[in-house]
C-alpha positions as CSV (number, residue, x, y, z in Angstrom):
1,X,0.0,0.0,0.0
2,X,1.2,3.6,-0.4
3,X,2.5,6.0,2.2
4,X,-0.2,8.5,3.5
5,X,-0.1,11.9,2.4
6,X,-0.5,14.9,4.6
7,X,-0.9,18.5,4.3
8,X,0.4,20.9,6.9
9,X,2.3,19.9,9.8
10,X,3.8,16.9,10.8
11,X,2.8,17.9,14.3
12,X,-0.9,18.4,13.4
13,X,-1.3,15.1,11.3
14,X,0.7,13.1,14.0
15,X,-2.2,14.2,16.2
16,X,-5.0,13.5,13.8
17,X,-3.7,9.9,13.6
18,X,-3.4,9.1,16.9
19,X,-7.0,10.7,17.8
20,X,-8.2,8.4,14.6
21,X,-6.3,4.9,15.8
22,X,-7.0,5.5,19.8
23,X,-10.9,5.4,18.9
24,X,-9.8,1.9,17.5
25,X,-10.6,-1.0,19.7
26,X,-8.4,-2.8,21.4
27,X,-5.7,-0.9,20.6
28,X,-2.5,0.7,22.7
29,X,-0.1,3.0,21.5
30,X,3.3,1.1,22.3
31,X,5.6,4.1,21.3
32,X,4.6,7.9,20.6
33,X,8.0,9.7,19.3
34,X,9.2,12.2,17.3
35,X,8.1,10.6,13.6
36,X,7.3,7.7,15.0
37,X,4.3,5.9,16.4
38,X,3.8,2.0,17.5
39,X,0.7,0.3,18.2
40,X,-0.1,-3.0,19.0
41,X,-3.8,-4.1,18.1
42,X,-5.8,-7.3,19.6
43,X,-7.7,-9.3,17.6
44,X,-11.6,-9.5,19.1
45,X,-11.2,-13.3,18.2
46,X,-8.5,-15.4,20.1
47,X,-6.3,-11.9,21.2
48,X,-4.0,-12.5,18.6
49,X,-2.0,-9.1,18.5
50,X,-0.6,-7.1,15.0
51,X,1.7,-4.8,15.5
52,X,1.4,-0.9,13.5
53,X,4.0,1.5,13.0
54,X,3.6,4.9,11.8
55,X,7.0,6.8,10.4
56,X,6.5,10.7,9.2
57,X,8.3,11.5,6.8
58,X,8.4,15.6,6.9
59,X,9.8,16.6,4.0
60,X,8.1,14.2,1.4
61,X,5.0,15.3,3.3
62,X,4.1,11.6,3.9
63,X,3.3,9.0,6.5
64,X,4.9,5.5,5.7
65,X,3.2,2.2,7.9
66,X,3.7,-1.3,8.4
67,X,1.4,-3.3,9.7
68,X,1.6,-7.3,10.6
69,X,0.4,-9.9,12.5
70,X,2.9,-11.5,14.7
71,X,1.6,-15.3,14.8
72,X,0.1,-17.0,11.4
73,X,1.4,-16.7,7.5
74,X,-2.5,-15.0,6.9
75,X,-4.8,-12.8,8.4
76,X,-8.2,-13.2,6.0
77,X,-6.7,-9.5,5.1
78,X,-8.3,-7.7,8.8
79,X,-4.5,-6.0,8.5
80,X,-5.0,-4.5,5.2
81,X,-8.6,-3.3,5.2
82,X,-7.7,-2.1,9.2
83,X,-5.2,0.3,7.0
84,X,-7.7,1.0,4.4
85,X,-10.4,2.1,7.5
86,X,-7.0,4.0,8.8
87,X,-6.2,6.3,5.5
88,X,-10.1,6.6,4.8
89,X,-10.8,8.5,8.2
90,X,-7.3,10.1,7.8
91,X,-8.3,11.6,4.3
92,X,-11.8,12.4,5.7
93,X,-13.3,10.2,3.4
């Protein structure tokens, strides 16, 4: 998938992204520095957790992510469309 793009601030869009991924459930925000943000996410079924990272990159004016599921080669794709819900609210789409 494709870095998100911001306008503005890093500041400002580093705060819109966490208000958007704390209203998540099960969710806790591991690591919260600088250009960098980690999350760890519980699945609703069996706790299995996925881990998110969030990197800003200021002066492309985008926000590069990975996010994986620690146990298992497959995740029915709940990582990708968890993203896809992610860069939807973040676009205000």
């Amino acid at each position: 998938m494709d870095p998100i793009p911001y306008q503005g601030s890093m500041e400002n869009a580093r705060r819109r992204l966490l208000v958007i991924v704390r209203a998540l459930p099960r969710v806790s925000v591991v690591e919260d520095r600088g250009n960098y943000i980690k999350l760890e996410l519980r699945s609703s079924f069996f706790s299995f957790v996925d881990d998110v990272e969030f990197e800003f990159d200021d002066a492309k004016k985008v926000i590069d992510f990975r996010s994986a599921s620690r146990v298992g080669y497959y995740d029915f794709g709940v990582n990708r469309r968890r993203m896809q819900t992610i860069i939807r609210k973040f676009s205000g789409k």
